[in-house]
BALOBA-1460 file (C-alpha; in Angstrom, 3 decimals):
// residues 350
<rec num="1" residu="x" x="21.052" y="19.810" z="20.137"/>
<rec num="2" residu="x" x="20.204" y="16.163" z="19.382"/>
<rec num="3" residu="x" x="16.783" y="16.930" z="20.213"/>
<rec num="4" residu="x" x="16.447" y="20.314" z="18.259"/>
<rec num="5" residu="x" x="18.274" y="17.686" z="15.481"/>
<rec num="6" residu="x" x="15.785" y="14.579" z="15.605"/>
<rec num="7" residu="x" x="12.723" y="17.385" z="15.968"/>
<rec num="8" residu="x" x="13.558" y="18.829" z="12.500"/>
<rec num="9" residu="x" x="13.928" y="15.445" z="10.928"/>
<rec num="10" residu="x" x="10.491" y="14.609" z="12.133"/>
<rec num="11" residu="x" x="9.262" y="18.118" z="10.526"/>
<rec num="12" residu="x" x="10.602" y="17.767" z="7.453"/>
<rec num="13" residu="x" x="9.042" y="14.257" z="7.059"/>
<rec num="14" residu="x" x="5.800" y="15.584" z="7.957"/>
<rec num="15" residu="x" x="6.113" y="18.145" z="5.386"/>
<rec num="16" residu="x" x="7.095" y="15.903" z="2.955"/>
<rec num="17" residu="x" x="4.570" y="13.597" z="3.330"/>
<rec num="18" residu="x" x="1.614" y="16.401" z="3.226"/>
<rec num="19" residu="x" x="3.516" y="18.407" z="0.806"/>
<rec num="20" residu="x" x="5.094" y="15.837" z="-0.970"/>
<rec num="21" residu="x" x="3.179" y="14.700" z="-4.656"/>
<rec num="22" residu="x" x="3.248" y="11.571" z="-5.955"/>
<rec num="23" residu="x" x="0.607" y="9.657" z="-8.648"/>
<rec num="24" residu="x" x="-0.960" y="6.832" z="-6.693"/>
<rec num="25" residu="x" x="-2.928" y="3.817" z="-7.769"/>
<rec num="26" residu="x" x="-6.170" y="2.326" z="-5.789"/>
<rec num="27" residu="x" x="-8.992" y="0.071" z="-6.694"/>
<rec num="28" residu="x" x="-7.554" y="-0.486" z="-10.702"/>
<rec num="29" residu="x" x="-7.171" y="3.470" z="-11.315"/>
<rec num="30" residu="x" x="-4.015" y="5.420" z="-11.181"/>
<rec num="31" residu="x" x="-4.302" y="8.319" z="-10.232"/>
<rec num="32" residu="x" x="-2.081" y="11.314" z="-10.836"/>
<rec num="33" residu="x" x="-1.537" y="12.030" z="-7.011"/>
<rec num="34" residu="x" x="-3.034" y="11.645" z="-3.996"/>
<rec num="35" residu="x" x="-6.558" y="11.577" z="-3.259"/>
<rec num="36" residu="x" x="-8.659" y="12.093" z="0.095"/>
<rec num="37" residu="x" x="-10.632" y="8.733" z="-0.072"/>
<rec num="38" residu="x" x="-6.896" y="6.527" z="-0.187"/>
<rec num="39" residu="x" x="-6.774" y="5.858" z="3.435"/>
<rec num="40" residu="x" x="-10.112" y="5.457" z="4.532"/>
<rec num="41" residu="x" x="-10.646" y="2.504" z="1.624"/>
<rec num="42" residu="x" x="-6.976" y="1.562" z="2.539"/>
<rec num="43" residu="x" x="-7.865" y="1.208" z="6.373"/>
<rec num="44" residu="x" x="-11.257" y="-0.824" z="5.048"/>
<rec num="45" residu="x" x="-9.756" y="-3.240" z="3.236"/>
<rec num="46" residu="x" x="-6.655" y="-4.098" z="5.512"/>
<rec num="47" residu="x" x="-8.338" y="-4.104" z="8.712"/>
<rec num="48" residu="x" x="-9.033" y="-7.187" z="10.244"/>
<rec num="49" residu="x" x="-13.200" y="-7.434" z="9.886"/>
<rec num="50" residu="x" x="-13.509" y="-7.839" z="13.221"/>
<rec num="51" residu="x" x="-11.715" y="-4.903" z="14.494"/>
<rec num="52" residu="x" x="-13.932" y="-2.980" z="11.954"/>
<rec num="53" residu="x" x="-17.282" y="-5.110" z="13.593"/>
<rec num="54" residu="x" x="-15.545" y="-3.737" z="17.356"/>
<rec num="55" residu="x" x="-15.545" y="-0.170" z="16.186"/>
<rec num="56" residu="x" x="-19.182" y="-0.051" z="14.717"/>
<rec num="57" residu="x" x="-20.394" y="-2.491" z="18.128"/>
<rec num="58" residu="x" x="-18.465" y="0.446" z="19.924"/>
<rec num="59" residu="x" x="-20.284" y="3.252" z="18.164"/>
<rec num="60" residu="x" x="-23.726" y="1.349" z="18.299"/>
<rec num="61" residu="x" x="-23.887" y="1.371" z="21.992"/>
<rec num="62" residu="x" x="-21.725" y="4.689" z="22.635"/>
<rec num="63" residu="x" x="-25.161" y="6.165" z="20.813"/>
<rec num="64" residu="x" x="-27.276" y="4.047" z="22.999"/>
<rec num="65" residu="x" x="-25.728" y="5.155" z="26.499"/>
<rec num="66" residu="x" x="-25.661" y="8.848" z="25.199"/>
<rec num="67" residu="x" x="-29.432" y="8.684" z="24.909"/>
<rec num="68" residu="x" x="-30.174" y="6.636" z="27.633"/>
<rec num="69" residu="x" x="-28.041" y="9.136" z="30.113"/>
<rec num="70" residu="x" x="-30.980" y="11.536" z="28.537"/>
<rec num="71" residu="x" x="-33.810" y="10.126" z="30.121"/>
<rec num="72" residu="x" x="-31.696" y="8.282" z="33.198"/>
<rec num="73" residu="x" x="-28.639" y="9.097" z="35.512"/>
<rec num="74" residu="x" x="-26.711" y="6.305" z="34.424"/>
<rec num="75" residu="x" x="-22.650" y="5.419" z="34.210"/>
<rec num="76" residu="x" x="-20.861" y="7.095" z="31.906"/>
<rec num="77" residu="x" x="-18.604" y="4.964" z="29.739"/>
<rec num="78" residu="x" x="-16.121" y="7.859" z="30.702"/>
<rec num="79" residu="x" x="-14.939" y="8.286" z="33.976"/>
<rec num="80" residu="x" x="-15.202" y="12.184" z="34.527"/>
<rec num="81" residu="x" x="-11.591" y="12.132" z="35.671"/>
<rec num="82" residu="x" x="-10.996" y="10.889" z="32.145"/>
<rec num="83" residu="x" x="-12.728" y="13.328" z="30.189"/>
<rec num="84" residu="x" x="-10.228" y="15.136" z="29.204"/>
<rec num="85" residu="x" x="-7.732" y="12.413" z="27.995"/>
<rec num="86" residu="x" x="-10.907" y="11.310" z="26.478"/>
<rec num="87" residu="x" x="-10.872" y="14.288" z="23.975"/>
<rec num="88" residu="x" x="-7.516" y="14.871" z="23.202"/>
<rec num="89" residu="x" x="-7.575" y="11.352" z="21.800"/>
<rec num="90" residu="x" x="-11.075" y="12.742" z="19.749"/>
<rec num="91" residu="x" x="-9.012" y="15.221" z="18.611"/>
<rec num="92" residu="x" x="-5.748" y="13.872" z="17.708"/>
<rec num="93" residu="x" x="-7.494" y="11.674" z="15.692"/>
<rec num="94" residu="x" x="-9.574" y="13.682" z="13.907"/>
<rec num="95" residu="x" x="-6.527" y="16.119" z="13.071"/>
<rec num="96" residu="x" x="-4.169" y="13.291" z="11.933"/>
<rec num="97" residu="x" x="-6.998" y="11.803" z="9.871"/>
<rec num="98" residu="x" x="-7.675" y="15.229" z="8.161"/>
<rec num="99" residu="x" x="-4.360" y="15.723" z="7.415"/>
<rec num="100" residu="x" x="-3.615" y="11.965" z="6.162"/>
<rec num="101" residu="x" x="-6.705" y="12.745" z="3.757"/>
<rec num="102" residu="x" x="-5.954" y="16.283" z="2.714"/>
<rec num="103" residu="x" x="-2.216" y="14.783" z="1.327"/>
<rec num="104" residu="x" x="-1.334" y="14.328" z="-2.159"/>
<rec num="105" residu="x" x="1.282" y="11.739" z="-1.187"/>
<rec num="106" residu="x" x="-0.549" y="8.547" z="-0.829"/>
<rec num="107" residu="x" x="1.675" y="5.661" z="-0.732"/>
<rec num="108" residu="x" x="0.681" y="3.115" z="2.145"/>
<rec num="109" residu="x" x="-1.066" y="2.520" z="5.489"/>
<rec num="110" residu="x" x="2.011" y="2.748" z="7.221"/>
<rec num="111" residu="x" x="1.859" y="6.694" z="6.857"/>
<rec num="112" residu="x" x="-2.085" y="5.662" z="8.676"/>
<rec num="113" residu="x" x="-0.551" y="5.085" z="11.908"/>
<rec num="114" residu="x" x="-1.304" y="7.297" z="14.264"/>
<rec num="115" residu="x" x="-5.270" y="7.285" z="13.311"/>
<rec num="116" residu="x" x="-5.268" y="3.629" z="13.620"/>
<rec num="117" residu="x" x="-3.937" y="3.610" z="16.997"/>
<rec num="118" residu="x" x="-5.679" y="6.110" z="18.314"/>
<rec num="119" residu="x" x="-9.073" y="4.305" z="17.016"/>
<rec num="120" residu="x" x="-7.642" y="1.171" z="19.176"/>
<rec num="121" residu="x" x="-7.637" y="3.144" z="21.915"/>
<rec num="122" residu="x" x="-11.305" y="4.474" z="21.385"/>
<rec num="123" residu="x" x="-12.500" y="0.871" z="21.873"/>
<rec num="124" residu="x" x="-11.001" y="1.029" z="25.566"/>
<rec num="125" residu="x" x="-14.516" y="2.012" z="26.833"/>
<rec num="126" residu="x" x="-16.322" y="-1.192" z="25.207"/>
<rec num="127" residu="x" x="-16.609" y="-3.570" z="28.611"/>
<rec num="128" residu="x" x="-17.764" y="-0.179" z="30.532"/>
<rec num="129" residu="x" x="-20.458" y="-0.033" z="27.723"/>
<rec num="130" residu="x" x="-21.093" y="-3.366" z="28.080"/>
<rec num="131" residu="x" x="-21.303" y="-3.107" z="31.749"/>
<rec num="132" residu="x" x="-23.239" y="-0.618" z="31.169"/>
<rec num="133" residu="x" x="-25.603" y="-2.241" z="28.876"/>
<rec num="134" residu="x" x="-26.369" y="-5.180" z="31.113"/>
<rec num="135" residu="x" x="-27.600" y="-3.380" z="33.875"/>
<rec num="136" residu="x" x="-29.878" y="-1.942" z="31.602"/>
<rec num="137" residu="x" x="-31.239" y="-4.485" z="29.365"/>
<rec num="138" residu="x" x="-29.741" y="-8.206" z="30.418"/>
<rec num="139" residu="x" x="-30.637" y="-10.295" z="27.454"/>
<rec num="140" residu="x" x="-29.656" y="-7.407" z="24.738"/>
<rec num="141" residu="x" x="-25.735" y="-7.638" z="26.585"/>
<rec num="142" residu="x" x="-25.468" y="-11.377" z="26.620"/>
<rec num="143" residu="x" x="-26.263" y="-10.717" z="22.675"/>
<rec num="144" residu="x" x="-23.354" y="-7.788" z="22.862"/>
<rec num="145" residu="x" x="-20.690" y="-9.692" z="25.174"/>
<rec num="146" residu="x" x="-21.086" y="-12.810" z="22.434"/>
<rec num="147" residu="x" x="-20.512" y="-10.611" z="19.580"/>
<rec num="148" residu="x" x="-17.819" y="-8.839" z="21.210"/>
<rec num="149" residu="x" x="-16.089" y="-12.252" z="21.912"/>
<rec num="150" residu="x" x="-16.330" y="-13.392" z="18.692"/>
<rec num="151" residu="x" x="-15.180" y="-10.491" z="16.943"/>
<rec num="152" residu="x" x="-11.953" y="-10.293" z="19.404"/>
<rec num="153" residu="x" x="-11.375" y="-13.693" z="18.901"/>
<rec num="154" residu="x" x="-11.963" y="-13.580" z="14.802"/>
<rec num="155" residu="x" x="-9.083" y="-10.844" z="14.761"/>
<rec num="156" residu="x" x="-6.856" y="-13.431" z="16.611"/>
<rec num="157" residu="x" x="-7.466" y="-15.903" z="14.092"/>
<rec num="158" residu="x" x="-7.299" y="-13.266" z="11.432"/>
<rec num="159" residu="x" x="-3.738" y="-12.658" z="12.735"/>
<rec num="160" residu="x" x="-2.739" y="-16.103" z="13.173"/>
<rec num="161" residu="x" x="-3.567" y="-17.294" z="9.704"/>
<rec num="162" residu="x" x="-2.401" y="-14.332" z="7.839"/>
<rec num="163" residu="x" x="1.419" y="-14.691" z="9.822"/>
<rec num="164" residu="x" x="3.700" y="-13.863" z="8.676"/>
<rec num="165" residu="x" x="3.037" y="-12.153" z="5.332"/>
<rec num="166" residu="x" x="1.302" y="-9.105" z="6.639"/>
<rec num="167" residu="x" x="2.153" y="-7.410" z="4.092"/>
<rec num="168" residu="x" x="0.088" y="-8.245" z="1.378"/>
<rec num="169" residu="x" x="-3.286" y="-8.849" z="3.860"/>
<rec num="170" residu="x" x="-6.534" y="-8.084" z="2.164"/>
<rec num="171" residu="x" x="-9.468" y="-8.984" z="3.787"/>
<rec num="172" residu="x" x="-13.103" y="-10.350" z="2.486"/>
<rec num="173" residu="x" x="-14.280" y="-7.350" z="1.217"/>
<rec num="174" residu="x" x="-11.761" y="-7.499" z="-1.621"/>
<rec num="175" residu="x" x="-14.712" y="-9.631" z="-3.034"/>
<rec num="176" residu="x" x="-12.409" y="-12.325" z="-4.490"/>
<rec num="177" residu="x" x="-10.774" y="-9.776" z="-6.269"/>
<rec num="178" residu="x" x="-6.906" y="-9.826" z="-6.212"/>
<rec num="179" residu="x" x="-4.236" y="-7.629" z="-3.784"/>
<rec num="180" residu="x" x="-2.636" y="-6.278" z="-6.816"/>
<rec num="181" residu="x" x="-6.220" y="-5.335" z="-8.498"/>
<rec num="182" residu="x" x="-6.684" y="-2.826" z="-5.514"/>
<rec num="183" residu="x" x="-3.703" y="-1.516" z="-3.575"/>
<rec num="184" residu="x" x="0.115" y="-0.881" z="-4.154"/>
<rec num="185" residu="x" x="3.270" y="0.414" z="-3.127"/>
<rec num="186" residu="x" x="3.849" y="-1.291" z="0.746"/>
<rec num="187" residu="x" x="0.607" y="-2.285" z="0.943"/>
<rec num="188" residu="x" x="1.604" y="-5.165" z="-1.107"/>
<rec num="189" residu="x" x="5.368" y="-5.635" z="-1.112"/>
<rec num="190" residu="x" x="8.527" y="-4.038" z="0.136"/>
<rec num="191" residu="x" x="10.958" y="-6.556" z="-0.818"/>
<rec num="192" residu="x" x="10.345" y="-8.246" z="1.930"/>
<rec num="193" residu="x" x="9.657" y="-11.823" z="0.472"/>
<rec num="194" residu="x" x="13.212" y="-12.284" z="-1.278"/>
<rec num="195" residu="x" x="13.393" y="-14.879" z="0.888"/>
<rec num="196" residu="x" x="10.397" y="-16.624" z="-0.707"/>
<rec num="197" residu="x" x="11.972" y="-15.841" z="-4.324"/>
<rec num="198" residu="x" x="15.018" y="-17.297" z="-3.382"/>
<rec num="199" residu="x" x="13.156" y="-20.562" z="-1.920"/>
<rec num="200" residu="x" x="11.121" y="-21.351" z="-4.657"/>
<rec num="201" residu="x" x="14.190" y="-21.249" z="-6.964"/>
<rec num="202" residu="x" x="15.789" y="-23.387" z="-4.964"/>
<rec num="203" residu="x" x="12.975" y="-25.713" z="-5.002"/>
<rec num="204" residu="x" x="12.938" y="-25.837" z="-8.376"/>
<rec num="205" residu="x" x="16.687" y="-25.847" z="-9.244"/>
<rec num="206" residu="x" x="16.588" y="-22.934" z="-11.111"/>
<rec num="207" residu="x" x="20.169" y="-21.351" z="-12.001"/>
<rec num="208" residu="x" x="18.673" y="-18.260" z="-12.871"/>
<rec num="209" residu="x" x="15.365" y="-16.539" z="-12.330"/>
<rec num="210" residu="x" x="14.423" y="-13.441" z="-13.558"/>
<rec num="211" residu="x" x="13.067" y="-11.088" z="-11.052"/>
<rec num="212" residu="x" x="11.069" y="-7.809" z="-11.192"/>
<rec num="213" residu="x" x="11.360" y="-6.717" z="-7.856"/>
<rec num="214" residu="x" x="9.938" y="-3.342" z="-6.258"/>
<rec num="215" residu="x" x="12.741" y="-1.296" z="-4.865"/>
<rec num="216" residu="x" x="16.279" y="-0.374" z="-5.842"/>
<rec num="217" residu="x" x="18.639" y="-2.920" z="-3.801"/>
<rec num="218" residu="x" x="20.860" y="-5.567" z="-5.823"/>
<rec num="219" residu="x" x="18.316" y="-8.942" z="-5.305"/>
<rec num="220" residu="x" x="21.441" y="-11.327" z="-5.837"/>
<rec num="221" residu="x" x="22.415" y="-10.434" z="-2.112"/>
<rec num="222" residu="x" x="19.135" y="-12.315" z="-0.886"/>
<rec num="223" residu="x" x="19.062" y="-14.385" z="-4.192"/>
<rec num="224" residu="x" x="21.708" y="-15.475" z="-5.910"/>
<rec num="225" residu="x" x="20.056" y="-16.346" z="-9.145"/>
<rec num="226" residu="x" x="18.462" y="-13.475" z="-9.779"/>
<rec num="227" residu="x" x="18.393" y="-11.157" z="-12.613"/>
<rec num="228" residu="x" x="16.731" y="-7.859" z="-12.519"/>
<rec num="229" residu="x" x="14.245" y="-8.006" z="-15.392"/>
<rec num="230" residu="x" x="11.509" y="-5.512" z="-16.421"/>
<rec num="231" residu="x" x="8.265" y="-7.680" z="-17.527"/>
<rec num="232" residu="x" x="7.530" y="-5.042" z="-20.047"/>
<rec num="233" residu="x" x="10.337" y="-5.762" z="-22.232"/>
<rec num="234" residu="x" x="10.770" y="-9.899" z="-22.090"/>
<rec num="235" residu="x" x="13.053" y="-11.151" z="-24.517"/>
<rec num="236" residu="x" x="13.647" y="-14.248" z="-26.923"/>
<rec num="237" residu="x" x="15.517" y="-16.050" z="-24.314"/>
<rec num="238" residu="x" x="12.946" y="-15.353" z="-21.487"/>
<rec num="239" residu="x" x="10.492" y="-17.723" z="-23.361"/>
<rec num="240" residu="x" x="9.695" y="-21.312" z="-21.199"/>
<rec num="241" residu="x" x="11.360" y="-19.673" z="-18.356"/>
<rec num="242" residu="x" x="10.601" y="-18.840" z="-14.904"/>
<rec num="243" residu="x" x="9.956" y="-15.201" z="-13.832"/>
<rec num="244" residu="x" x="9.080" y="-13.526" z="-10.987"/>
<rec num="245" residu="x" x="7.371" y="-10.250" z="-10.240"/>
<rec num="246" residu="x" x="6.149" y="-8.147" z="-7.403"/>
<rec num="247" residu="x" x="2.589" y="-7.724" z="-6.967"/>
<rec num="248" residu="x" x="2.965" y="-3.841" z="-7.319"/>
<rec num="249" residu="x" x="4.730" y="-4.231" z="-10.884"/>
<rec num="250" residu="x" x="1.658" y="-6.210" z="-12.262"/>
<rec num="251" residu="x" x="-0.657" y="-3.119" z="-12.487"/>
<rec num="252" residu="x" x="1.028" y="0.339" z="-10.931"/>
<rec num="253" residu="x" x="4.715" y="-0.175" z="-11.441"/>
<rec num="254" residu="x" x="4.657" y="-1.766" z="-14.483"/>
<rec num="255" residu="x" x="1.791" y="-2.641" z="-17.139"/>
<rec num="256" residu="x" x="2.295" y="-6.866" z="-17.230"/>
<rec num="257" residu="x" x="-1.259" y="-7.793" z="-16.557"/>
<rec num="258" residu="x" x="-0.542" y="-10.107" z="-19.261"/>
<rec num="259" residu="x" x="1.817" y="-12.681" z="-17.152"/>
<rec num="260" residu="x" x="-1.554" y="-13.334" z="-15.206"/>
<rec num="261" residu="x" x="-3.044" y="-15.296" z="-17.768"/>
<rec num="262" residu="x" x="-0.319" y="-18.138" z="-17.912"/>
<rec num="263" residu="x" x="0.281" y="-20.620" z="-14.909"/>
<rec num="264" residu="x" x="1.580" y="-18.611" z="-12.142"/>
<rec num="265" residu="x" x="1.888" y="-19.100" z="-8.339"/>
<rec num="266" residu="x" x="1.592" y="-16.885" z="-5.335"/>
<rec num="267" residu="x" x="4.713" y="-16.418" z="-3.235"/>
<rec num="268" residu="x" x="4.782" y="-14.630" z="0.206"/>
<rec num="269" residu="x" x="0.893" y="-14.368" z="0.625"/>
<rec num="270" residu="x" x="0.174" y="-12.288" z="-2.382"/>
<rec num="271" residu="x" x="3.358" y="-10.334" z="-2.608"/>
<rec num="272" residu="x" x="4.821" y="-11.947" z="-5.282"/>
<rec num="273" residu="x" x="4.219" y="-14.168" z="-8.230"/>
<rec num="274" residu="x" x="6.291" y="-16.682" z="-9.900"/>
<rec num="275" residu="x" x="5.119" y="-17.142" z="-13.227"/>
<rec num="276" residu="x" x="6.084" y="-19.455" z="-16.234"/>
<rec num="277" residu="x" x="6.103" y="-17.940" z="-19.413"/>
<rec num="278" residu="x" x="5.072" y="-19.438" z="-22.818"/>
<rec num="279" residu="x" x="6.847" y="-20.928" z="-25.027"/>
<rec num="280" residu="x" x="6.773" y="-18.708" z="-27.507"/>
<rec num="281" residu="x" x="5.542" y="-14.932" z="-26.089"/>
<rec num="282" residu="x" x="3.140" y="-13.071" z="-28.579"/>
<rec num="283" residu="x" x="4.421" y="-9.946" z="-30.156"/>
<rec num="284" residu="x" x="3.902" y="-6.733" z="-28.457"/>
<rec num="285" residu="x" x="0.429" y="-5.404" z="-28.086"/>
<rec num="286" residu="x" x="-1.467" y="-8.502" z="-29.441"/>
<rec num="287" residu="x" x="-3.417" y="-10.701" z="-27.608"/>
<rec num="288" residu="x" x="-1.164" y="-12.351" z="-24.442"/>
<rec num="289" residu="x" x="1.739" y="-10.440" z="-25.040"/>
<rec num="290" residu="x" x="3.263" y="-7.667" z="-23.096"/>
<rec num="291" residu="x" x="2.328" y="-3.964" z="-23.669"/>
<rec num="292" residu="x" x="2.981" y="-1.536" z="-26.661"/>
<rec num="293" residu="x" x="5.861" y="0.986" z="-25.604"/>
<rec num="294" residu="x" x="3.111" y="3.530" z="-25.115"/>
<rec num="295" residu="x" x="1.456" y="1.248" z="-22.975"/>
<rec num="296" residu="x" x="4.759" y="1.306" z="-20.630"/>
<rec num="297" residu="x" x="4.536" y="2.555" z="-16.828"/>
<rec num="298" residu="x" x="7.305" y="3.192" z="-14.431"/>
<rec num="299" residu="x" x="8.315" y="2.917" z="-10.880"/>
<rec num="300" residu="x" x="6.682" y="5.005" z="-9.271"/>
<rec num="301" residu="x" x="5.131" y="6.782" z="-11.532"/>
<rec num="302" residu="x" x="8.965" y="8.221" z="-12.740"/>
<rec num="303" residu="x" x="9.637" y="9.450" z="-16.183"/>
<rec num="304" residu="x" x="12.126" y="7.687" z="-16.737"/>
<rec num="305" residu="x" x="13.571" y="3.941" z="-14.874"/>
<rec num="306" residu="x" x="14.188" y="5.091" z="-11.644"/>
<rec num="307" residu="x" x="15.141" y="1.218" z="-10.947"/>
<rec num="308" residu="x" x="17.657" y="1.153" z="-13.264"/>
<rec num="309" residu="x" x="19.031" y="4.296" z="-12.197"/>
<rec num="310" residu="x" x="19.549" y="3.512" z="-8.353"/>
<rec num="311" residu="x" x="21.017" y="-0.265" z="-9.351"/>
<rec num="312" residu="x" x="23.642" y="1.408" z="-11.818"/>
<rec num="313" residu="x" x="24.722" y="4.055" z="-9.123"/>
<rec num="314" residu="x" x="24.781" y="0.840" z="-6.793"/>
<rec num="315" residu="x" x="26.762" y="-1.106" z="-8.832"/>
<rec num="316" residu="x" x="28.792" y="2.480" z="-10.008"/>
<rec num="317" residu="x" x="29.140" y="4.823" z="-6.940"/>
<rec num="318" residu="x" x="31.525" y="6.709" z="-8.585"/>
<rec num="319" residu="x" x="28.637" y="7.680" z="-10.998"/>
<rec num="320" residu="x" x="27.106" y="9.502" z="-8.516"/>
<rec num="321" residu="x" x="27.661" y="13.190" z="-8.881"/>
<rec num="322" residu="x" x="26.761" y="12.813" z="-12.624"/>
<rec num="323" residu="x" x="23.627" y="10.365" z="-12.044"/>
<rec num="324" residu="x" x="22.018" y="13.081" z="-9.655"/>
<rec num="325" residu="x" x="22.663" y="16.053" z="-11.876"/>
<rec num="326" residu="x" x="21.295" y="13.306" z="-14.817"/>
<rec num="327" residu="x" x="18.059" y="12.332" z="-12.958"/>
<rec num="328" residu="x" x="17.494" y="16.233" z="-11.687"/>
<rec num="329" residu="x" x="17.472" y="17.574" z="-15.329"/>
<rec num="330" residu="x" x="15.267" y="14.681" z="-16.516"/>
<rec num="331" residu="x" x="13.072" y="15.152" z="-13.851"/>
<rec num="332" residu="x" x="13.059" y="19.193" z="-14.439"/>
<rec num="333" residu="x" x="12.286" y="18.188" z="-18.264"/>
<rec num="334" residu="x" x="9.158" y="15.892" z="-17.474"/>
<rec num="335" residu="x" x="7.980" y="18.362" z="-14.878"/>
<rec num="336" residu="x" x="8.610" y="21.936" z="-17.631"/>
<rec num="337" residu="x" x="4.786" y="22.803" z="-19.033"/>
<rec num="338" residu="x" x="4.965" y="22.469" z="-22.990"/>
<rec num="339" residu="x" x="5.789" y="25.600" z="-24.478"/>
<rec num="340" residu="x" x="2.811" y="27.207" z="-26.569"/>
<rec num="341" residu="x" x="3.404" y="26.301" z="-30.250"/>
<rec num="342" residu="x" x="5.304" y="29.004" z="-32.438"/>
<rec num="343" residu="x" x="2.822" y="31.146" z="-34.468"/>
<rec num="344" residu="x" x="3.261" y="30.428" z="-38.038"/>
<rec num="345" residu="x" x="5.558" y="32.676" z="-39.956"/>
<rec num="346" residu="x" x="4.784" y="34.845" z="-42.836"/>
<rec num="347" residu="x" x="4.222" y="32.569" z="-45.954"/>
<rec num="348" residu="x" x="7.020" y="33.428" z="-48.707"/>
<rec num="349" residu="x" x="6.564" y="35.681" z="-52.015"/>
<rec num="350" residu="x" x="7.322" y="34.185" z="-54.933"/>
């Protein structure tokens, strides 16, 4: 029964991932749900560049032995007692991968899983390759076995000096541009730097620190001084104060490109920043100032402050069974096609 139980879970997580629609946001463009080139730019620009360099040196001389084992006998990179392990990892991941790409729920690499792992495995082969390389062309594998030690080594250090905000990794081929520019949801932050919020205001004795955060927990648990603040809609009082906001809220969750331009600082790798705002914050929709209502974007691409909603019924439990019925008709409303426009009626006689 527990089995049968923890099987259907699994299914109907599957489903709703594949089945499940959601808009998504990749490379500066929102889009309004998944689309079939999300994970393999995702899985370019968070890999470590030299696992990616391993896979292509892989590949490179996987299409060297297959010729060579044309004109020569020579040994196969495969053990034949391997063969068919060999394939049902082939397989796997070109069914996960298909399915990953034919989804219109993108939301983060974590959902990438299986196809990354299964692509670690495919590099198992690489010293029988290399093996096989250097019996057949000595100086070409000392040029190989170097490359392949400095790649494995480069994704040590790539570990090393990313650790421990994983999280937010981007590497080189972001081109200078920024995490938040590119990727969103998880790929960026999961609340998982409070810690760093809560650190920086106590570093700079700060009694209160306004905080737009992406998820739908209370912050003051982690950090005391927070207040849950939407950088959309600063007020009066927020002016020549500290604020911070997650990295997903700058361009997807919210529209508040506009806090980059003052001094800010990057908390938790990339996840976060804390930024000081001006003095005196322009007017909506002029030049520095936060966006024109219109302008507005929500959490997750809701019609309404999802955000909001969860912290109330937080706060409120007892608002539950009227919050869910609340948030099922909005989202029924935002979902119902506009009606066709009522023909005009016959025009009076006077």
């Amino acid at each position: 029964m527990v089995y049968l139980l923890s099987r259907s879970r699994k299914s109907f997580a599957f489903e709703t991932i594949y089945t499940g629609n959601r808009p998504t946001f990749l490379l500066g463009h929102t889009y309004p749900h998944g689309v079939w080139f999300y994970f393999p730019v995702l899985f370019v620009l968070k890999s470590a560049l030299g696992f990616l360099g391993l896979l292509v040196l892989a590949l490179a001389l996987a299409l060297w032995q297959k010729r060579k084992l044309r004109d020569s006998p020579h040994t196969p990179a495969i053990p034949p007692e391997l063969t068919t392990h060999w394939r049902v990892l082939w397989i796997s991941l070109l069914v996960f991968t298909a399915f990953c790409m034919l989804s219109r729920l993108d939301i983060s690499i974590r959902h990438f899983t299986v196809p990354i792992i299964l692509l670690i495995l495919l590099l198992a082969p690489l010293p029988r390759l290399l093996q096989g390389l250097r019996l057949a062309a000595p100086a070409p594998a000392r040029f190989a076995c170097a490359t392949t030690a400095a790649l494995t080594l480069s994704c040590l250090f790539t570990a090393v000096h990313a650790y421990p905000f994983y999280f937010p990794y981007i590497n080189a081929l972001s081109l200078g541009r920024p995490a938040y520019a590119l990727v969103n949801d998880s790929n960026l932050d999961w609340n998982q730097s409070l810690p760093e919020v809560k650190r920086f205001a106590d570093q700079h004795a700060l009694q209160k620190i306004n905080l737009d955060e992406w998820g739908f927990n209370d912050p003051t648990a982690i950090v005391p001084q927070a207040q849950v603040w939407d950088c959309q809609l600063p007020s009066p009082a927020d002016e020549g104060q500290w604020a911070v906001v997650s990295a997903n809220m700058i361009m997807d969750g919210h529209n508040c490109l506009w806090l980059m331009q003052y001094p800010h600082q990057t908390l938790a790798g990339g996840s976060m920043y804390a930024v000081h705002l001006p003095e005196h914050i322009p007017a909506p929709g002029s030049a520095g100032g936060p966006p024109l209502p219109s302008e507005f974007r929500q959490f997750a691409g809701a019609p309404f402050d999802l955000r909001g909603f969860f912290l109330d019924v937080t706060l409120h439990p007892e608002k539950l069974p009227q919050a869910m019925q609340e948030m099922q008709a909005k989202f029924n409303s935002a979902n119902k096609p506009p009606s066709p426009s009522a023909p005009p009626g016959p025009k009076s006689l006077q």
